[in-house]
PDB file of N, CA, C and O in Angstrom:
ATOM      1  N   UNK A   1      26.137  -7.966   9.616  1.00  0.00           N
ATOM      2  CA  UNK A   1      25.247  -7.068  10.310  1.00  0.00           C
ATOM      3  C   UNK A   1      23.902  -7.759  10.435  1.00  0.00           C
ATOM      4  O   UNK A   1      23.337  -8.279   9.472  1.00  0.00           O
ATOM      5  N   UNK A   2      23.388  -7.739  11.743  1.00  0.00           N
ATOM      6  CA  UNK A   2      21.855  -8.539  11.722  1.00  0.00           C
ATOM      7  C   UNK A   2      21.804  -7.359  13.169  1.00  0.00           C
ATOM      8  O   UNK A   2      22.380  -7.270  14.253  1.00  0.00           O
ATOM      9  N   UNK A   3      20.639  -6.502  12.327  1.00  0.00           N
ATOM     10  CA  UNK A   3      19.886  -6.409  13.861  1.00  0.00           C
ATOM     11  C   UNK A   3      18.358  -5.579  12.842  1.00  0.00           C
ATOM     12  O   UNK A   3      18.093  -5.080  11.749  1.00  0.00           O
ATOM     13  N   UNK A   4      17.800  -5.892  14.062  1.00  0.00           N
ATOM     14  CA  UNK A   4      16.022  -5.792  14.086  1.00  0.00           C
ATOM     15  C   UNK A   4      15.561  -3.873  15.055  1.00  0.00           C
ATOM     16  O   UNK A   4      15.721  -3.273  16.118  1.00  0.00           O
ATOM     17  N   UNK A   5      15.126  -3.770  14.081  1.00  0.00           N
ATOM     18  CA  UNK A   5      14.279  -2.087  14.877  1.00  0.00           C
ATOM     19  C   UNK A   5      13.302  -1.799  14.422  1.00  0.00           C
ATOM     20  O   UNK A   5      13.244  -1.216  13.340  1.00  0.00           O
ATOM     21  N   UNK A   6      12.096  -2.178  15.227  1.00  0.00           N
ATOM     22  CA  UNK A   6      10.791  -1.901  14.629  1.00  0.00           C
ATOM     23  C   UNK A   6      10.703  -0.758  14.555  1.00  0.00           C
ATOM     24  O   UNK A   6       9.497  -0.509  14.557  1.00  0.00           O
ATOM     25  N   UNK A   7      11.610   0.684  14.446  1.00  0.00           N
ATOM     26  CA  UNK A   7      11.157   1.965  14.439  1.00  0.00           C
ATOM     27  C   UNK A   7      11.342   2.483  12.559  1.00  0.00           C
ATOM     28  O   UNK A   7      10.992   3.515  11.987  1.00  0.00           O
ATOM     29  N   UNK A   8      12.142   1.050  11.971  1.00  0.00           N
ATOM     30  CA  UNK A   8      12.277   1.244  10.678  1.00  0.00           C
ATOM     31  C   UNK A   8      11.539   0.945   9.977  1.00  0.00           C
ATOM     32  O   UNK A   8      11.429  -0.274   9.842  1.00  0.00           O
ATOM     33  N   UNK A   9      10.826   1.632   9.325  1.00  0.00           N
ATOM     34  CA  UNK A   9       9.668   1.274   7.875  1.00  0.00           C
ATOM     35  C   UNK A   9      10.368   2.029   6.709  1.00  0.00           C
ATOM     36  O   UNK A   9      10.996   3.016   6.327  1.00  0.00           O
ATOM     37  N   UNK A  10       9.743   0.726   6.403  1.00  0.00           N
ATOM     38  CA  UNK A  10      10.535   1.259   4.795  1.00  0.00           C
ATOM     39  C   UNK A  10       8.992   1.828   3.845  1.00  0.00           C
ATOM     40  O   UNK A  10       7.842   1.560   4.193  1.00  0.00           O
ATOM     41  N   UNK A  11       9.342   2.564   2.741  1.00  0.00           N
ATOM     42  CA  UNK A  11       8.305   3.674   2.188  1.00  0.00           C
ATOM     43  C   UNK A  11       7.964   2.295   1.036  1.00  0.00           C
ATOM     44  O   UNK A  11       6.812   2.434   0.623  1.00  0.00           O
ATOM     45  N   UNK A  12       8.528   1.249   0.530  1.00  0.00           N
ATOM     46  CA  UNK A  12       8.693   0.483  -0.092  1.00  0.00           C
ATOM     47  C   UNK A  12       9.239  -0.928  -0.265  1.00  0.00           C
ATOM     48  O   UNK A  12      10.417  -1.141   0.024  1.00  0.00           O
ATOM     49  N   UNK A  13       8.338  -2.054  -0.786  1.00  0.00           N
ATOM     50  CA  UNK A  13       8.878  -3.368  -0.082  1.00  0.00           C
ATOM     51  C   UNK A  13       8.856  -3.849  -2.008  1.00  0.00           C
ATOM     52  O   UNK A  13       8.034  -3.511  -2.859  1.00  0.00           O
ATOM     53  N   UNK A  14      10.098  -4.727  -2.152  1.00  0.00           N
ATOM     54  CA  UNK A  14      10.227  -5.267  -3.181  1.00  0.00           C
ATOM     55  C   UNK A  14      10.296  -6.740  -3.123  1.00  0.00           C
ATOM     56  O   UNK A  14      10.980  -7.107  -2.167  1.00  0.00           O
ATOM     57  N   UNK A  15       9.813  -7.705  -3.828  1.00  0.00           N
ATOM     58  CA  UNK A  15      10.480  -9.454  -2.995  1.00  0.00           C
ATOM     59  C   UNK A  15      11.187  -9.509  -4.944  1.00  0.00           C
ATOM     60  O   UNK A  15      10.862  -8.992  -6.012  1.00  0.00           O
ATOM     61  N   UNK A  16      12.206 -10.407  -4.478  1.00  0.00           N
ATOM     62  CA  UNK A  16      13.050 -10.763  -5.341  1.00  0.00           C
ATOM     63  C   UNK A  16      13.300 -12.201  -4.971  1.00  0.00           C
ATOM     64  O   UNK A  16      14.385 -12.760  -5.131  1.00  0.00           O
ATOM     65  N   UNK A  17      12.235 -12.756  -4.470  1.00  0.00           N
ATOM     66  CA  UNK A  17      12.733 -14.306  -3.635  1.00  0.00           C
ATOM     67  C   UNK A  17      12.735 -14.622  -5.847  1.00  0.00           C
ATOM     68  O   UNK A  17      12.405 -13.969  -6.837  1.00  0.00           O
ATOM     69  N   UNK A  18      13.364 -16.090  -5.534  1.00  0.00           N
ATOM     70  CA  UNK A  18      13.308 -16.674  -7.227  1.00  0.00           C
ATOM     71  C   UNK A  18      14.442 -16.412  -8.297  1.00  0.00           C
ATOM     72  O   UNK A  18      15.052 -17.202  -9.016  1.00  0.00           O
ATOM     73  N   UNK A  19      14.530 -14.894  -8.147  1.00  0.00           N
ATOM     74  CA  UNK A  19      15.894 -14.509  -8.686  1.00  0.00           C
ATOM     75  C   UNK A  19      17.059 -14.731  -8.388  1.00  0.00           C
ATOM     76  O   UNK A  19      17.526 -15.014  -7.284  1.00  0.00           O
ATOM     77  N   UNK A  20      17.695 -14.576  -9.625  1.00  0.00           N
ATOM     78  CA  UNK A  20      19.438 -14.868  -9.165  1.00  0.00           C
ATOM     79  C   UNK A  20      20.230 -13.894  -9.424  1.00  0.00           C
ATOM     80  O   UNK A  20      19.760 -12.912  -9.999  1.00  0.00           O
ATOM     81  N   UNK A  21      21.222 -13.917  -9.166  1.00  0.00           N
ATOM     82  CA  UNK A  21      22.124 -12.476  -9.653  1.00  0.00           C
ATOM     83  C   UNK A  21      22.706 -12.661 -10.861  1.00  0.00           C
ATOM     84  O   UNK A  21      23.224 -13.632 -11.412  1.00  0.00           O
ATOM     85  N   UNK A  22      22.455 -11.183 -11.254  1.00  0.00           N
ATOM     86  CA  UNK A  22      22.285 -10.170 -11.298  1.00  0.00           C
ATOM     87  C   UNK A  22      21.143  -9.421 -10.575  1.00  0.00           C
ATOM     88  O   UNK A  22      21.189  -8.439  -9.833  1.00  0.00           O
ATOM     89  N   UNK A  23      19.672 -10.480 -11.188  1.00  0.00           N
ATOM     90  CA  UNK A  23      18.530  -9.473 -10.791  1.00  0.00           C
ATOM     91  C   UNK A  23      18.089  -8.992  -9.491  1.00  0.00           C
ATOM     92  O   UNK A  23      17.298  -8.057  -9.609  1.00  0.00           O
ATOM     93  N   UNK A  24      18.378  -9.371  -8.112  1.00  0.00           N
ATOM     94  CA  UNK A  24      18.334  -8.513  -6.804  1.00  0.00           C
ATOM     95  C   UNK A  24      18.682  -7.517  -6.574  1.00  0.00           C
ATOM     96  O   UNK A  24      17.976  -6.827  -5.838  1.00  0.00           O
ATOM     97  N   UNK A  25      20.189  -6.873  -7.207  1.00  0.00           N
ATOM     98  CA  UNK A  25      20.989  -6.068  -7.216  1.00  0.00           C
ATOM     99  C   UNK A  25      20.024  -4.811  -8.260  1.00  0.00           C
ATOM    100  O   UNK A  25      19.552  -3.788  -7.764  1.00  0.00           O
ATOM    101  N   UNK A  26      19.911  -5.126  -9.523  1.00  0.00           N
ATOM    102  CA  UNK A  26      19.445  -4.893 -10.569  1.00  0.00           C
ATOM    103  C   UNK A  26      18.244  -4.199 -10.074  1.00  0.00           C
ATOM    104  O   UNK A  26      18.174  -2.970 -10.105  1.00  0.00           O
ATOM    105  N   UNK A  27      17.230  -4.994  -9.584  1.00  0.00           N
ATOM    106  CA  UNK A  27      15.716  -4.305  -9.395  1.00  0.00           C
ATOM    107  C   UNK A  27      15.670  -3.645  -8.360  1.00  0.00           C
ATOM    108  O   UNK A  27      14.730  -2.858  -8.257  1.00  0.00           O
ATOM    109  N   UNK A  28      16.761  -3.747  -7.138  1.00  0.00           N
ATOM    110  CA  UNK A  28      17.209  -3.343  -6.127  1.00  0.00           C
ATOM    111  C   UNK A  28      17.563  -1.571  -6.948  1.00  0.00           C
ATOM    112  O   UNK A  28      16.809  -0.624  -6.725  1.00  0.00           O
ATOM    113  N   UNK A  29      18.449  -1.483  -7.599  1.00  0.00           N
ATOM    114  CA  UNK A  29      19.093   0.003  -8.228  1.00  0.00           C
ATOM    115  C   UNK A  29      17.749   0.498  -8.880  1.00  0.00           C
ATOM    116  O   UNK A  29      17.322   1.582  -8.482  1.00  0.00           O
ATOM    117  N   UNK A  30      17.136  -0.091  -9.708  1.00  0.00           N
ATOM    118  CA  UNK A  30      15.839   0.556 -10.308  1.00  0.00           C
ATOM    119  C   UNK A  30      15.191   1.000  -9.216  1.00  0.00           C
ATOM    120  O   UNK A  30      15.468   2.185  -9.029  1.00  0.00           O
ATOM    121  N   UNK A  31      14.390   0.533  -8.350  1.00  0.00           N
ATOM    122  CA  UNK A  31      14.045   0.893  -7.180  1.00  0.00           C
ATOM    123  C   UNK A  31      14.264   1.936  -6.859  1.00  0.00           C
ATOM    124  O   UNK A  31      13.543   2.901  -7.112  1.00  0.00           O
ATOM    125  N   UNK A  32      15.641   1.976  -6.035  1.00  0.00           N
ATOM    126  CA  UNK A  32      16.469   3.028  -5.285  1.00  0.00           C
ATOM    127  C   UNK A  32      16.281   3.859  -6.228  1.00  0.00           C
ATOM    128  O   UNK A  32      15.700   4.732  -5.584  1.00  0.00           O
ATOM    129  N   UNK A  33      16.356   4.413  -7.706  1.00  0.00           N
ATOM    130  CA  UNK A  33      16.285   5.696  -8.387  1.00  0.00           C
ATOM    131  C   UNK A  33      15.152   6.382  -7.979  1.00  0.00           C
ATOM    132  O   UNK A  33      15.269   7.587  -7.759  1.00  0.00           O
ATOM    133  N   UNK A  34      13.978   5.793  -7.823  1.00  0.00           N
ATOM    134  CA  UNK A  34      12.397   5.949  -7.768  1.00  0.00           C
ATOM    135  C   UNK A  34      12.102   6.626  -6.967  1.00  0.00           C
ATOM    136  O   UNK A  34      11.164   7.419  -7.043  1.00  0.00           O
ATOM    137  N   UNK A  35      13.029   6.431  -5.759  1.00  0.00           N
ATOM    138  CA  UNK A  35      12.454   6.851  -4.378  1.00  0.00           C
ATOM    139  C   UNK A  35      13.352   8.371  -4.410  1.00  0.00           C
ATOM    140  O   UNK A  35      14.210   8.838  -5.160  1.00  0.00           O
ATOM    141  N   UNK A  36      12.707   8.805  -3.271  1.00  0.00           N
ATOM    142  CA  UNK A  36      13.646  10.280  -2.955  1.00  0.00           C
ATOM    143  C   UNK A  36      14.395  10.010  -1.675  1.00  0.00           C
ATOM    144  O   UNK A  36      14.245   9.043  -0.929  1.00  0.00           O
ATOM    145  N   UNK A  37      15.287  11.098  -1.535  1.00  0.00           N
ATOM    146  CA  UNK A  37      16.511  10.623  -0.802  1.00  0.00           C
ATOM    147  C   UNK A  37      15.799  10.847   0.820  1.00  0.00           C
ATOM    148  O   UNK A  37      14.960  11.608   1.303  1.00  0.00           O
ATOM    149  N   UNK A  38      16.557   9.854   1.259  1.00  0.00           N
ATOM    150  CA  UNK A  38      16.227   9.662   2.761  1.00  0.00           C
ATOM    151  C   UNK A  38      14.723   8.793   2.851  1.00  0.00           C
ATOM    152  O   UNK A  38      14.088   8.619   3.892  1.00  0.00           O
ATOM    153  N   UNK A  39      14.460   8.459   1.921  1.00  0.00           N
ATOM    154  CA  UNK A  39      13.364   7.032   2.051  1.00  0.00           C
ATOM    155  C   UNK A  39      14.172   5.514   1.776  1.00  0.00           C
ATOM    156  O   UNK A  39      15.178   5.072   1.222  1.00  0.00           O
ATOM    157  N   UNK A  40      13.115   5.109   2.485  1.00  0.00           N
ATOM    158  CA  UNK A  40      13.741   3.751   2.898  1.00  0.00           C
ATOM    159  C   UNK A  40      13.002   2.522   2.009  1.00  0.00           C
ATOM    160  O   UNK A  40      11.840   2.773   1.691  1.00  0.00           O
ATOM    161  N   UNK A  41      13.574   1.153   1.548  1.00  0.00           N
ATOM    162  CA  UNK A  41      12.864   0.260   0.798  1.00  0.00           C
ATOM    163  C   UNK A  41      13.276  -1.149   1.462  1.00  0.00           C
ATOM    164  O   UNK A  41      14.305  -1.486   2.046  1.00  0.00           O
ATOM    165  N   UNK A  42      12.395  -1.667   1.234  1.00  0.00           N
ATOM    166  CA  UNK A  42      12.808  -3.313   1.927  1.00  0.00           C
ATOM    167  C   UNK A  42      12.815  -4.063   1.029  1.00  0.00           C
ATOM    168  O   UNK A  42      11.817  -4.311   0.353  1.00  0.00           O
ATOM    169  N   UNK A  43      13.911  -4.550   0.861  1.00  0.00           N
ATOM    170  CA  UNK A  43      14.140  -5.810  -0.380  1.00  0.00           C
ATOM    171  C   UNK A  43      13.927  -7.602   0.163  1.00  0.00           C
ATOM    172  O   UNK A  43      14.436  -7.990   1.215  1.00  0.00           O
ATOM    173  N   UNK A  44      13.418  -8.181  -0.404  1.00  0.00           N
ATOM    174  CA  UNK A  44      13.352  -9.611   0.296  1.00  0.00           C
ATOM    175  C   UNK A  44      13.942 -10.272  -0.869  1.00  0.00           C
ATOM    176  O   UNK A  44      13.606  -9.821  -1.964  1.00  0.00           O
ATOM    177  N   UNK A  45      14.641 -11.114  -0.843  1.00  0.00           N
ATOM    178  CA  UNK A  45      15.817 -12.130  -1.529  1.00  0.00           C
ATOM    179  C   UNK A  45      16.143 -13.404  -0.766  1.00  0.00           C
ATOM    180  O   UNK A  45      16.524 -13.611   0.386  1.00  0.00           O
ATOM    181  N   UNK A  46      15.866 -14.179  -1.790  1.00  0.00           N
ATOM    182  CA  UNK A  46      16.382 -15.985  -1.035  1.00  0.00           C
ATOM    183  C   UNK A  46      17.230 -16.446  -2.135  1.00  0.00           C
ATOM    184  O   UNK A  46      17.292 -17.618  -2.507  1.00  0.00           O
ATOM    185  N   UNK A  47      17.899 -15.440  -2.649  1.00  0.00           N
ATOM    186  CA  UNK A  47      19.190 -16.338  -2.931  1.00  0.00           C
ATOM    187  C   UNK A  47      20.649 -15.832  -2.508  1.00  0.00           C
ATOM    188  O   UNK A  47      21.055 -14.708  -2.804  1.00  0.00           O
ATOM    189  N   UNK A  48      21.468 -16.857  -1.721  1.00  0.00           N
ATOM    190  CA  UNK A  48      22.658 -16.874  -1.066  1.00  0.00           C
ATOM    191  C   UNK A  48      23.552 -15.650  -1.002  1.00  0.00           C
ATOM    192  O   UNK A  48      24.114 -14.963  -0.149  1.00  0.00           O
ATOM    193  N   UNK A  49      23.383 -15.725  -2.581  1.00  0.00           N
ATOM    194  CA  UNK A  49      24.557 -14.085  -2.850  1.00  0.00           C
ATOM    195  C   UNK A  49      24.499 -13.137  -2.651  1.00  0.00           C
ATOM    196  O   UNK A  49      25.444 -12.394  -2.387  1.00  0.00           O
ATOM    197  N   UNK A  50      22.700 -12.698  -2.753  1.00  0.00           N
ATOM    198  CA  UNK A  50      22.370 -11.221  -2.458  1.00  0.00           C
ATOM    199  C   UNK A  50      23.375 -10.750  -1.172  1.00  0.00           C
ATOM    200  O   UNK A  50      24.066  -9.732  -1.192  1.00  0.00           O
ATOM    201  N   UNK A  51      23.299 -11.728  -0.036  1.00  0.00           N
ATOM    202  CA  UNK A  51      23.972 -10.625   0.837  1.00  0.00           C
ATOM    203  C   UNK A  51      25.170  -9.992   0.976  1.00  0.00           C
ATOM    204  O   UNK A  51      25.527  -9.124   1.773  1.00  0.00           O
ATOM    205  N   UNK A  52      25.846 -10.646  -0.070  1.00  0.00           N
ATOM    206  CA  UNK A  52      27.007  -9.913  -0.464  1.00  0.00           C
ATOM    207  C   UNK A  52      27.024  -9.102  -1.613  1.00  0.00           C
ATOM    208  O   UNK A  52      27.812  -8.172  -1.781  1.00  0.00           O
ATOM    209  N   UNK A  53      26.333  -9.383  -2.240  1.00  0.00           N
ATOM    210  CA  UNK A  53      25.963  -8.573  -3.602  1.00  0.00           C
ATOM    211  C   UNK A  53      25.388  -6.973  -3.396  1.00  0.00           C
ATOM    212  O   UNK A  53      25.879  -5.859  -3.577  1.00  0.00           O
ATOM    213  N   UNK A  54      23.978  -7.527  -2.880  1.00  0.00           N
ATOM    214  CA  UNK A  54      23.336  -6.732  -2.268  1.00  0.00           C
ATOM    215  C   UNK A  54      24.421  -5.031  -1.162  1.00  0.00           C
ATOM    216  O   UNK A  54      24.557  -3.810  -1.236  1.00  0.00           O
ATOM    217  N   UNK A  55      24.813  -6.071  -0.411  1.00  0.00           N
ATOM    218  CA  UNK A  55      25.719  -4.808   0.613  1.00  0.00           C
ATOM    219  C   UNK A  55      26.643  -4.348   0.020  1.00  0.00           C
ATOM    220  O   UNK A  55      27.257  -3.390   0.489  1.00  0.00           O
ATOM    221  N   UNK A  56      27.009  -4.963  -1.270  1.00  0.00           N
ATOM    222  CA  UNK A  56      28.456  -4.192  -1.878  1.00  0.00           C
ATOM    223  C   UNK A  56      27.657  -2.842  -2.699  1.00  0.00           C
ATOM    224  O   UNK A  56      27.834  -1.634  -2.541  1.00  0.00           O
ATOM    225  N   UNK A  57      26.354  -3.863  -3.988  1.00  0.00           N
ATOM    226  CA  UNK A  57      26.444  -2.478  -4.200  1.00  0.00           C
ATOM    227  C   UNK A  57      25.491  -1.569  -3.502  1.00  0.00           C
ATOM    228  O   UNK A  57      24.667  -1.106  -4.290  1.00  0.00           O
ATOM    229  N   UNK A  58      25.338  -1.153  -2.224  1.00  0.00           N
ATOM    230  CA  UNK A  58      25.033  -0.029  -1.002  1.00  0.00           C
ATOM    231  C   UNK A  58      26.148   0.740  -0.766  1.00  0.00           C
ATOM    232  O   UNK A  58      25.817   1.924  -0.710  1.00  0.00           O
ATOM    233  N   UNK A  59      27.776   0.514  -0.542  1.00  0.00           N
ATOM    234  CA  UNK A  59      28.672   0.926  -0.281  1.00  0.00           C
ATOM    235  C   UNK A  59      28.885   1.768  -1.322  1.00  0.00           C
ATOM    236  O   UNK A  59      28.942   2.994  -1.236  1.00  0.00           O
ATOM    237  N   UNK A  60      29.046   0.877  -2.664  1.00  0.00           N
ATOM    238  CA  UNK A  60      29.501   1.261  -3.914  1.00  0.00           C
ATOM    239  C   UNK A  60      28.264   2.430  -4.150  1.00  0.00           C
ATOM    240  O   UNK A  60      28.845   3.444  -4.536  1.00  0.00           O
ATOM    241  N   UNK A  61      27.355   2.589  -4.100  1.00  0.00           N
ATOM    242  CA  UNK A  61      26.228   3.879  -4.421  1.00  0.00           C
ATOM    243  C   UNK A  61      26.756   4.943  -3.632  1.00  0.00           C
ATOM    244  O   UNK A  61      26.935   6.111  -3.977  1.00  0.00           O
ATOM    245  N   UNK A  62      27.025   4.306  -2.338  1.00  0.00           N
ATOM    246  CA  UNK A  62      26.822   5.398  -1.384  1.00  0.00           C
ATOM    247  C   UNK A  62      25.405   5.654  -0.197  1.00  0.00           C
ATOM    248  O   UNK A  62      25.146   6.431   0.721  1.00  0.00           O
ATOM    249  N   UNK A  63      24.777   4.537  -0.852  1.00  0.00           N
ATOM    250  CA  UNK A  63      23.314   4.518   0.183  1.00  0.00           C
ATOM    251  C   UNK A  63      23.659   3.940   1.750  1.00  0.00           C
ATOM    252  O   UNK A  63      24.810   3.588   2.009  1.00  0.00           O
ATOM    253  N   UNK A  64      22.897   3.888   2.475  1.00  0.00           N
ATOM    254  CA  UNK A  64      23.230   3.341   3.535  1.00  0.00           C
ATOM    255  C   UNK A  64      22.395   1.989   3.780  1.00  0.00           C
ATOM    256  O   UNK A  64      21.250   2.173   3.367  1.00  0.00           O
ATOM    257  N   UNK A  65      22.572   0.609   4.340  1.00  0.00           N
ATOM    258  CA  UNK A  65      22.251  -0.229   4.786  1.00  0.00           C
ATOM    259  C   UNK A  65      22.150  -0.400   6.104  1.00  0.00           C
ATOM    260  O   UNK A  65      23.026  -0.747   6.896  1.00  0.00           O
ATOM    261  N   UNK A  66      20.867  -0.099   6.323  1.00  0.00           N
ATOM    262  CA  UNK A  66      20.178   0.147   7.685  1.00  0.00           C
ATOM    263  C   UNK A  66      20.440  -1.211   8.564  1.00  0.00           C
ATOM    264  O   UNK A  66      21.152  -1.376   9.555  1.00  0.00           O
ATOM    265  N   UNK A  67      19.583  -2.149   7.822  1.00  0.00           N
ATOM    266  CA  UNK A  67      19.728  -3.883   8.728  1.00  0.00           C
ATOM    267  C   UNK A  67      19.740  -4.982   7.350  1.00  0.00           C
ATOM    268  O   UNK A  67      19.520  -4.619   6.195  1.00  0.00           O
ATOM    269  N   UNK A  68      19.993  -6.136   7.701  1.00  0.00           N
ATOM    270  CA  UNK A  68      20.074  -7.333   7.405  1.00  0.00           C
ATOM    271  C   UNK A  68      19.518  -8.701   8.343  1.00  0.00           C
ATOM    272  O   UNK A  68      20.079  -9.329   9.241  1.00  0.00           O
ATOM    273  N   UNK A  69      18.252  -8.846   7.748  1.00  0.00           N
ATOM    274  CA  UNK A  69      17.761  -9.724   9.088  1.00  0.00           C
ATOM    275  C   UNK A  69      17.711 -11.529   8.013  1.00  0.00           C
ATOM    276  O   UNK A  69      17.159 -11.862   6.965  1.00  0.00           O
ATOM    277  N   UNK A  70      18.317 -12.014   8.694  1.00  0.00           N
ATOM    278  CA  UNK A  70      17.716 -13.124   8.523  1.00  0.00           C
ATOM    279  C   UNK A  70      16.172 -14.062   8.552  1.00  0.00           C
ATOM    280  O   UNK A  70      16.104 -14.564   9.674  1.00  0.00           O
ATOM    281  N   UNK A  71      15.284 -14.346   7.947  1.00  0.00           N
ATOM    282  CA  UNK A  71      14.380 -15.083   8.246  1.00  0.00           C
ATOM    283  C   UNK A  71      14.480 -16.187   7.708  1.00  0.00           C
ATOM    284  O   UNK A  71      14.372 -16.081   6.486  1.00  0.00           O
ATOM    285  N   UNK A  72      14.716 -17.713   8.223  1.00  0.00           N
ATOM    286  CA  UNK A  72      15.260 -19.094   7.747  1.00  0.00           C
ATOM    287  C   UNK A  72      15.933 -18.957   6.097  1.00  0.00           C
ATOM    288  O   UNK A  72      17.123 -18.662   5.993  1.00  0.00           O
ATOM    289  N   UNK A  73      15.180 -19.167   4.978  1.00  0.00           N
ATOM    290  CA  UNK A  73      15.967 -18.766   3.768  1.00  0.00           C
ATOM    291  C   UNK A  73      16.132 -17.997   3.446  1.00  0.00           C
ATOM    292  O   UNK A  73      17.104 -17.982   2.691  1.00  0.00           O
ATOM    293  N   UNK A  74      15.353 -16.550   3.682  1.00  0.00           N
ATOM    294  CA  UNK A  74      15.257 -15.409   3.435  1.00  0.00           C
ATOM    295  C   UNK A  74      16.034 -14.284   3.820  1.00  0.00           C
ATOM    296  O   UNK A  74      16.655 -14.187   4.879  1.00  0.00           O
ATOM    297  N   UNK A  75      15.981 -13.561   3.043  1.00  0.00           N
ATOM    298  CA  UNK A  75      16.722 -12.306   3.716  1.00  0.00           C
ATOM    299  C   UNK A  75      16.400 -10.839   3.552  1.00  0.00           C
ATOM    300  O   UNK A  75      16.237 -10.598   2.356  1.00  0.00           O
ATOM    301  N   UNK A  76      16.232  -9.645   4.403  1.00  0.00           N
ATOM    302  CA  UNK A  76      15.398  -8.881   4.295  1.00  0.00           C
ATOM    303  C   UNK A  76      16.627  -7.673   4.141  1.00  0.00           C
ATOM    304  O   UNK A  76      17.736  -7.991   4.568  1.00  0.00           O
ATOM    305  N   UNK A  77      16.499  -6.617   3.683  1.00  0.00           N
ATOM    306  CA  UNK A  77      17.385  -5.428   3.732  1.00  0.00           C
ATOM    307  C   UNK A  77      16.643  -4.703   3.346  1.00  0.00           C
ATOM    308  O   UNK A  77      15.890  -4.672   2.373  1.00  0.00           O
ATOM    309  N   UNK A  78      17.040  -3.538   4.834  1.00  0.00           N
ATOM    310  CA  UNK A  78      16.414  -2.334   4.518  1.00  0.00           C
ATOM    311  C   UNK A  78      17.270  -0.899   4.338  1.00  0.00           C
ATOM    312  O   UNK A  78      18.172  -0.511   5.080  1.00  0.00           O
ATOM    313  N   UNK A  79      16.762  -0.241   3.192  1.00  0.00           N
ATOM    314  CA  UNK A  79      18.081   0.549   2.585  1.00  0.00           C
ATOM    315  C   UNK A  79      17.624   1.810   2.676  1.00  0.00           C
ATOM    316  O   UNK A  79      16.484   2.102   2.312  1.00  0.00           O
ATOM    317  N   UNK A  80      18.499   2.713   3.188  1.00  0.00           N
ATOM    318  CA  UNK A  80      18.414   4.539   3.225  1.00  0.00           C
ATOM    319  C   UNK A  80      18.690   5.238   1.915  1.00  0.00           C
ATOM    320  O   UNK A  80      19.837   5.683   1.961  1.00  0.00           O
ATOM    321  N   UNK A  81      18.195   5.472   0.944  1.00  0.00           N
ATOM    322  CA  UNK A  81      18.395   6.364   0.195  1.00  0.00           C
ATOM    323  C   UNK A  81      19.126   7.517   0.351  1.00  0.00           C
ATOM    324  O   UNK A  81      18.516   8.496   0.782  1.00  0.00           O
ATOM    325  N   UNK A  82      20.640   7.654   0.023  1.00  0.00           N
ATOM    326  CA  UNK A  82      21.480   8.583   0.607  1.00  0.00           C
ATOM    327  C   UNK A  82      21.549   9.642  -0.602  1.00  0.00           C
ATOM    328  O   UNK A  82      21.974  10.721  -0.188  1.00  0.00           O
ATOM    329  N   UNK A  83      21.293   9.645  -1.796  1.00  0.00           N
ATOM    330  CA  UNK A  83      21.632  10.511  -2.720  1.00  0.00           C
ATOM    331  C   UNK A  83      21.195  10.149  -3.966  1.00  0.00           C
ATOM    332  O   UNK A  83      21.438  10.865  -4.937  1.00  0.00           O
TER     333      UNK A  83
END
């Protein structure tokens, strides 16, 4: 999934560039508790796995994963707080 909509802001931006997994996923779920449902957070991550890591556990919560944008190493996800 890669697409771009400037109509999405997220209520919250986290960077996790540096980390490895576990911790994207990890500070990613701490996060997501924080917020209330139907707010949105932007995670930034530059390491490889998140994007699979990352989108599994969205499915596995139940949240929704709005986009996945690429920026050269980086990677941005922005997540719906579903519950």
């Amino acid at each position: 999934m890669s697409t771009s909509n400037s109509n999405k802001s997220s209520s919250k931006t986290i960077d996790v560039r540096g980390l490895y997994c576990p911790e994207p996923v990890f500070r990613t779920k701490i996060e997501m508790e924080r917020l209330a449902i139907g707010e949105m957070i932007k995670i930034v991550a530059d390491d490889p796995e998140s994007e699979e890591d990352i989108s599994r556990w969205v499915r596995r919560s139940g949240h929704e994963l709005l986009s996945i944008n690429k920026d050269q190493k980086d990677l941005e996800f922005i997540i719906k707080k579903a519950k």
